[in-house]
C-alpha positions in Angstrom: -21.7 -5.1 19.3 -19.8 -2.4 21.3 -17.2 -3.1 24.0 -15.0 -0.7 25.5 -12.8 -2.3 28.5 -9.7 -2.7 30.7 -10.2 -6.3 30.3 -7.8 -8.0 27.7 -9.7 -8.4 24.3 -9.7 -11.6 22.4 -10.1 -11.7 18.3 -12.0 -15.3 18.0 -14.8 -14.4 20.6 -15.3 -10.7 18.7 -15.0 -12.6 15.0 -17.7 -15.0 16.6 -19.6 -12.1 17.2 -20.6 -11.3 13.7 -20.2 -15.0 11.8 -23.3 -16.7 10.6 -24.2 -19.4 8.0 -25.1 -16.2 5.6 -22.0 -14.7 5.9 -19.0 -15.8 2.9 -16.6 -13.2 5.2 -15.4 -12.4 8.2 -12.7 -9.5 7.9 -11.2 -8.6 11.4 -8.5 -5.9 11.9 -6.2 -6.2 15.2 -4.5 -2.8 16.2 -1.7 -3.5 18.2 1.1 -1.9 20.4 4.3 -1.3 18.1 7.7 -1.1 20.1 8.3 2.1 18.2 7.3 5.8 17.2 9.5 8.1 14.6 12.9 6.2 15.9 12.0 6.4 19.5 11.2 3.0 21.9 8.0 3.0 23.2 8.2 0.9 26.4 3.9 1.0 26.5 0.4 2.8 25.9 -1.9 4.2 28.1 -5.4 4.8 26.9 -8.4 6.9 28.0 -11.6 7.6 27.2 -14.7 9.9 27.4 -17.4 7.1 27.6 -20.6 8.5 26.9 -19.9 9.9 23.8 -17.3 7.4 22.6 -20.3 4.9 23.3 -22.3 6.9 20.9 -19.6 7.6 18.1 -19.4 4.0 17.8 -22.9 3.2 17.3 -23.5 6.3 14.7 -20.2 4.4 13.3 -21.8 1.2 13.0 -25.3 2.8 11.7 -23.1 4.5 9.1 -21.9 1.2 7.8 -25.2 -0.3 7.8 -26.3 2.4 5.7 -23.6 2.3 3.5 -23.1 -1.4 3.3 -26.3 -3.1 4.2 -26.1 -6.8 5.7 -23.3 -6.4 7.7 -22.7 -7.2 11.1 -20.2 -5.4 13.0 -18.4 -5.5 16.1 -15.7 -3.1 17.7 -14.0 -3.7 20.8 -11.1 -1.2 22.2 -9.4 -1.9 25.1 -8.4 1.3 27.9 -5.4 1.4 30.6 -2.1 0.4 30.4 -1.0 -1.7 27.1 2.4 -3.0 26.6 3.9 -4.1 23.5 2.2 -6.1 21.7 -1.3 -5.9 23.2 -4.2 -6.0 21.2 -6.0 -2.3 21.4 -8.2 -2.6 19.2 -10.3 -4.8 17.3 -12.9 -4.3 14.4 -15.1 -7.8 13.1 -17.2 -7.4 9.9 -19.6 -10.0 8.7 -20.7 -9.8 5.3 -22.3 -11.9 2.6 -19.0 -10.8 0.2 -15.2 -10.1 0.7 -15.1 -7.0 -1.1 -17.5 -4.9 1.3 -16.3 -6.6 4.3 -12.9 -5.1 4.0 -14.5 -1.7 3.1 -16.5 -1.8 5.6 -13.3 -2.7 8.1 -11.4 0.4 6.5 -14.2 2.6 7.2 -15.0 2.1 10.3 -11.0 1.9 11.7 -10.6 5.5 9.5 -13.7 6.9 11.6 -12.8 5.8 15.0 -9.6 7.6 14.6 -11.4 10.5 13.5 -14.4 11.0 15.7 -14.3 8.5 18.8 -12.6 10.6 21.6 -10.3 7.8 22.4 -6.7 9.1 23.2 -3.6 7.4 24.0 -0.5 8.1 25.3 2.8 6.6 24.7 5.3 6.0 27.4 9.5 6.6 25.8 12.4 6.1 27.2 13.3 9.2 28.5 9.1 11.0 28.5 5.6 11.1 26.8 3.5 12.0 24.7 0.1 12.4 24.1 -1.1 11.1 20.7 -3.7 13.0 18.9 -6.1 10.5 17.1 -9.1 12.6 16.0 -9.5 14.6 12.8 -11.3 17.5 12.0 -14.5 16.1 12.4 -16.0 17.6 9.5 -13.3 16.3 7.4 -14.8 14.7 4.1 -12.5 11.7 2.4 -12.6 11.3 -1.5 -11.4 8.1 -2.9 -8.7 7.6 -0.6 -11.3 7.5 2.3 -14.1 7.1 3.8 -17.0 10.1 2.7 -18.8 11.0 5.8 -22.3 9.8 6.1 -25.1 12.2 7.8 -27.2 10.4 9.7 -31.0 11.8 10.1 
């Protein structure tokens, strides 16, 4: 399951989205809106997206970790517009038969959203903004403190 929306996102209806009776985990990540950045006050986000392809990075993100980790269900919801502190902006669900892949799994696919999904946000100071930058070099390859990009044919 995919989900990218102004509405407000809730974690127990996108966990609910990837439970079942085979399924000894459920890991779900919550990214939230922080109060500050590097010693400055952020008063609130702003996110944007380009649909179409952020659509499609999240499916060849979620076809990734089926390869990878087969028997998962997955779910990724990210919320656009205006966020204030403390707003959920993201959420990532895994459903997995073990606890160990589950939270690999939720590592993975948080490390490439930042890197490919053309997601941006922008954070509102006292005083100005800021753009934030949030993807990588695409062809950036992780070793063991990351994720190892996956080509799908």
């Amino acid at each position: 399951m995919i989900e990218i929306t102004t509405d407000v996102i809730y974690p127990d209806s996108v966990a609910s989205k990837v439970a079942n009776a085979s399924h000894g985990a459920v890991v779900t990540f919550l990214g939230t809106t922080r109060n500050t950045t590097a010693d400055r006050k952020v008063l609130y986000l702003e996110y944007e997206a380009y649909r179409p392809m952020a659509d499609n990075q999240l499916e060849l993100i979620i076809r990734e970790i089926n390869l990878k980790w087969p028997g998962m269900k997955i779910a990724i919801s990210h919320r656009l517009g205006h966020l204030d502190i403390g707003d959920i902006s993201l959420i990532v669900a895994i459903g997995s038969p073990h606890r160990a892949n589950a939270f690999s799994a939720c590592s993975y696919a948080i490390d490439r959203i930042k890197q490919i999904v053309p997601i941006w946000k922008k954070e509102f100071f006292e005083g100005g903004e800021v753009w934030v930058g949030s993807q990588e070099d695409m062809s950036l390859k992780h070793s063991k403190d990351g994720p190892t990009t996956i080509t799908i044919p």
